[in-house]
N, C-alpha and C positions, 0 to 999 in steps of 0.2 A: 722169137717167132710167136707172133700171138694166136691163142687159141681161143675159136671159136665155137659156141656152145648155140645149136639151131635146134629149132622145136616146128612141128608142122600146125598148121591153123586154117579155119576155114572159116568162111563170112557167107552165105548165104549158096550159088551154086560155086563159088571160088574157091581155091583151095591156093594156100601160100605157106609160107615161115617165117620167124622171126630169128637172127642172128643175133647173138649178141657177143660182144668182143666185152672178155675180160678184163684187157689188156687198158682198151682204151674205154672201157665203161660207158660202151657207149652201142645202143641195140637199132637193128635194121630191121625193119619190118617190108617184107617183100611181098603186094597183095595187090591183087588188078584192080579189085574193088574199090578204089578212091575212098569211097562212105567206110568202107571198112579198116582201112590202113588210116587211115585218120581218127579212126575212136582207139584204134593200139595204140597208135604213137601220142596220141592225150592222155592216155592213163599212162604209158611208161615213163611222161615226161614229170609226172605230179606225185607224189609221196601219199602212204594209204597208211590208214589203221587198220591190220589183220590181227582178226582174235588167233592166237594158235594153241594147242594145247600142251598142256606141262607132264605132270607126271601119269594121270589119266586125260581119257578123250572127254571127260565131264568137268575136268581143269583146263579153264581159258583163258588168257591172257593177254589184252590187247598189246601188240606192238606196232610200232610207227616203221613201216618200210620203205626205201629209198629204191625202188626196180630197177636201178642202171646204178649202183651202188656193187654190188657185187652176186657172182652167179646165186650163189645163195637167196639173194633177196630179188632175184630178178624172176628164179622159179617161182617163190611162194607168192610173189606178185602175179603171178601167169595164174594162179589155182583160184585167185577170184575174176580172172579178165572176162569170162561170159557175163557172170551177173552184172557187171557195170558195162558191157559194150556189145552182148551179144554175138561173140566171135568167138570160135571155139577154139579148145589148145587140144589140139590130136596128138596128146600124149604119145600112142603107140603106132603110129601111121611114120613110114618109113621118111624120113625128110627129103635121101635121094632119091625117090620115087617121084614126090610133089615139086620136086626141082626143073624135073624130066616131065612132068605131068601135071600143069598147075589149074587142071580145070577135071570136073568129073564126068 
C-alpha cells in the first residue's frame, strides 16, 4: 500500500496540495490555478542546490536535491518553493480542509 505524504499550498486567491507517493516517486500537484501548478511541477521536476545547515545555523552546506527522489528531499525542496515560484507551502493549514475547500 503506498503511502502518501500531502502538504497544503496556495498561489494567489487558490488554495491546493501537493501529493507525493513515496512509493512511486512521483508528486501530484492539485491547483486550479494553471500559472501556478505549472511553476510546482517545473521545480519538482528539476534538481536544486539547497544550502542546509550542519552542526550550527551559521554552518551551510550546499547540497544537490532531487524533490521526487525521496520524502526527505521532496520536503526540503518545498522550504524553497516560494522563492523560485511564488506559491506558498501552508505548512500548518489542514490538507482535509483545502481538499473540501480549495478556494478561500
Amino acid at each position: 500500500m503506498a503511502v502518501t505524504y500531502s502538504v497544503a499550498i496556495s498561489y494567489g486567491k487558490d488554495l491546493g496540495w501537493i501529493d507525493y507517493d513515496a512509493e512511486a516517486k512521483q508528486a501530484t500537484v492539485n491547483l486550479a490555478n494553471e500559472e501556478g501548478r505549472k511553476l510546482v511541477e517545473e521545480y519538482l521536476s528539476q534538481t536544486h542546490e539547497i544550502n542546509v545547515p550542519h552542526e550550527t545555523l551559521m554552518d551551510f552546506a550546499p547540497k544537490t536535491v532531487d524533490p521526487q527522489a525521496d520524502e526527505e528531499s521532496f520536503k526540503l525542496a518545498l522550504t524553497r518553493l516560494w522563492n523560485k515560484t511564488k506559491v506558498h507551502v501552508d505548512w500548518s493549514r489542514p490538507v482535509d480542509y483545502v481538499k473540501a475547500h480549495p478556494s478561500y
